[in-house]
N, C-alpha and C positions, 0 to 999 in steps of 0.2 A: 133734102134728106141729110144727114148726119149721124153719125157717130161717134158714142162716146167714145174717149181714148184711152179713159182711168176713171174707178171710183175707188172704193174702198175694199172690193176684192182685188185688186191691183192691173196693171195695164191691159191694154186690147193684144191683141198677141197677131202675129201678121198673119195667119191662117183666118183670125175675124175678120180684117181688114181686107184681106183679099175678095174673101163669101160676100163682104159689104160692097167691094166696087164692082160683081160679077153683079149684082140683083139689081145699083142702080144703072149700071152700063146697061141692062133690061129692060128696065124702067124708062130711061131716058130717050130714047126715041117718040115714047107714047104722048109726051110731054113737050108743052112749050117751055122747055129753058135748057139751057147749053150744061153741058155735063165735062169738068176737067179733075183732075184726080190725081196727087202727087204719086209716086212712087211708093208701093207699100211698104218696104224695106224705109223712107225717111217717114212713113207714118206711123210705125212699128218703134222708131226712135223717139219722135218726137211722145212718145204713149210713155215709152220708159222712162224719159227726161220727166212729163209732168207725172207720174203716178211717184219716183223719187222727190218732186216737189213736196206732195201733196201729206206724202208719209213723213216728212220734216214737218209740216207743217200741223198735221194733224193734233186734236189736241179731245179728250175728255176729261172730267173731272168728276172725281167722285167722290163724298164726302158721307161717312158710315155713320149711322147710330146703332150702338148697342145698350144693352142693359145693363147697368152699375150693379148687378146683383150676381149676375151669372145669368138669370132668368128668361125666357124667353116671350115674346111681344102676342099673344092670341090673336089671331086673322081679323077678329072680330072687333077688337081694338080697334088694330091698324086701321085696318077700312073708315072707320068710322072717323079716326085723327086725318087720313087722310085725306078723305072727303070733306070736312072741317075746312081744311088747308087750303081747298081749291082744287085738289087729285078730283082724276074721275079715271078708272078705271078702262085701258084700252082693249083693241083685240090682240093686243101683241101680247098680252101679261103684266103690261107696265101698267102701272097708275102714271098719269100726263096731266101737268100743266100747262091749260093750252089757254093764251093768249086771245080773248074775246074779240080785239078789235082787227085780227088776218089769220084765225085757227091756227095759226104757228104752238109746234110743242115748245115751250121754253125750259123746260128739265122734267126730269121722268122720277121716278122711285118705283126702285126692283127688291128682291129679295139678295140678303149677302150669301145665299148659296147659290144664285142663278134661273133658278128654276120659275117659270112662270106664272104669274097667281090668274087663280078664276074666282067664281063666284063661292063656289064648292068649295076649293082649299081652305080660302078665304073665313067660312063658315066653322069650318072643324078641325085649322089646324095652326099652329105659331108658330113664327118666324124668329131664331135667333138675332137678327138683325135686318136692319137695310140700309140700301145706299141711295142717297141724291145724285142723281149725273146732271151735268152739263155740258153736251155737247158744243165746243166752240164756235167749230166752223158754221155750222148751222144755226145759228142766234145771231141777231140783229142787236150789237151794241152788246160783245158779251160782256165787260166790265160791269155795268147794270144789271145783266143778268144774273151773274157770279155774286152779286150785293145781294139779289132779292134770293137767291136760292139758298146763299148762309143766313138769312134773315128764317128761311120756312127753315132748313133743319136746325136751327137755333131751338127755335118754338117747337119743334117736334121733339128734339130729344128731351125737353124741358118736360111737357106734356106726356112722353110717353116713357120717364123716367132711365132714361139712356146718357151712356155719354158719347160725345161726337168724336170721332176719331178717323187717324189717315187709313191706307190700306195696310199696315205694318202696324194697328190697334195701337198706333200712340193717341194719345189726346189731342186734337185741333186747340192749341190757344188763339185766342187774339193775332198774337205774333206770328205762327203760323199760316194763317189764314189769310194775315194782311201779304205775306212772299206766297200764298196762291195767287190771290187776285192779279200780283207785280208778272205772274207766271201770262195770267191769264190776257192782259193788256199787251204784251210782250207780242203773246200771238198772235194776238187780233189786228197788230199793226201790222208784224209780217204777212199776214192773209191782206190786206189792201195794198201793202206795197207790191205783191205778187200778183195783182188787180182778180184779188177775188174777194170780195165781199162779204164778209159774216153774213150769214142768214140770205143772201141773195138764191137764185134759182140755179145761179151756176155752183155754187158753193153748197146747194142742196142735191143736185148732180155728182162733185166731183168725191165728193164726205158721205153716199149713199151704201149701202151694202150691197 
């Protein structure tokens, strides 16, 4: 048995920690294997040390298109640019590129208001904008990733007559783009020096909500 100690709503707090070695201290009798258990007070520590880790480390990226006009994207477009693209529509709201050869998502597209699409929305209503994310921690080799994701909103603002911009509606050049990626390599070493692994099971763990 195990316990997380941190993801992305942040540390275990000693009161879980405790609830946790009451059930296997319970457990462990029934069971052939030996049961030892630090002190909650240093697990309750060591939670706070890695959930501080984790929040230095943490990293998303998201890269907006909007429309050059004022105008706004019809659901029906989108959908259709999206699925183009290699989108497919999840149950969370997102459209997800997901990776054929391990079902891995490698970047998602949401709406720039937040709000979840469905089939319905989809049908009858448009979107001011959207954003591409890339989650880092969770992506295997995210410098590649971060290539192929400005490569789709490239083609997507093109196609859906948008222009690509940060969160603060400046315009992505070239130049900008290239000090995301420098951003995005940066992390991805510190995530292995910290022997957690882009896209690993433990780095899908610790970067989960």
């Amino acid at each position: 048995a195990c316990l997380l100690l941190a993801d992305r709503n942040g540390a275990a707090s000693r009161a879980q920690i405790e609830a946790f070695h009451r059930v296997v201290a319970e457990l462990a009798p029934t069971l052939p294997a030996a049961w030892l258990a630090a002190p909650a007070d240093e697990e309750a520590a060591r939670a706070e040390e890695l959930d501080r880790l984790c929040a230095e480390l943490d990293m998303q990226i998201g890269l907006t298109i909007q429309k050059t006009d004022g105008t706004t994207i019809p659901g029906t477009r989108l959908r259709g640019v999206a699925e183009a693209a290699g989108f497919r529509l999840a149950p969370n709201g997102r459209f997800e590129w997901v990776q054929e050869e391990n079902g891995a998502v490698l970047y998602s597209l949401q709406s720039v208001r937040g709000e979840p699409f469905t089939a319905e929305s989809l049908r009858i209503a448009a979107v001011p904008g959207v954003v591409l994310v890339l989650d880092v921690p969770r992506v295997g080799d995210p410098p590649r990733a971060f290539d192929q994701l400005k490569l789709a909103a490239k083609r997507m603002a093109h196609t859906l007559g948008g222009d690509l911009v940060d969160d603060n509606q400046r315009p992505l050049t070239d130049t900008a783009l290239a000090a995301i990626r420098a951003q995005v390599v940066s992390a991805s070493e510190l995530l292995v020096r910290a022997q957690i692994e882009p896209g690993s099971p433990r780095a899908h763990k610790l970067f989960s909500a």
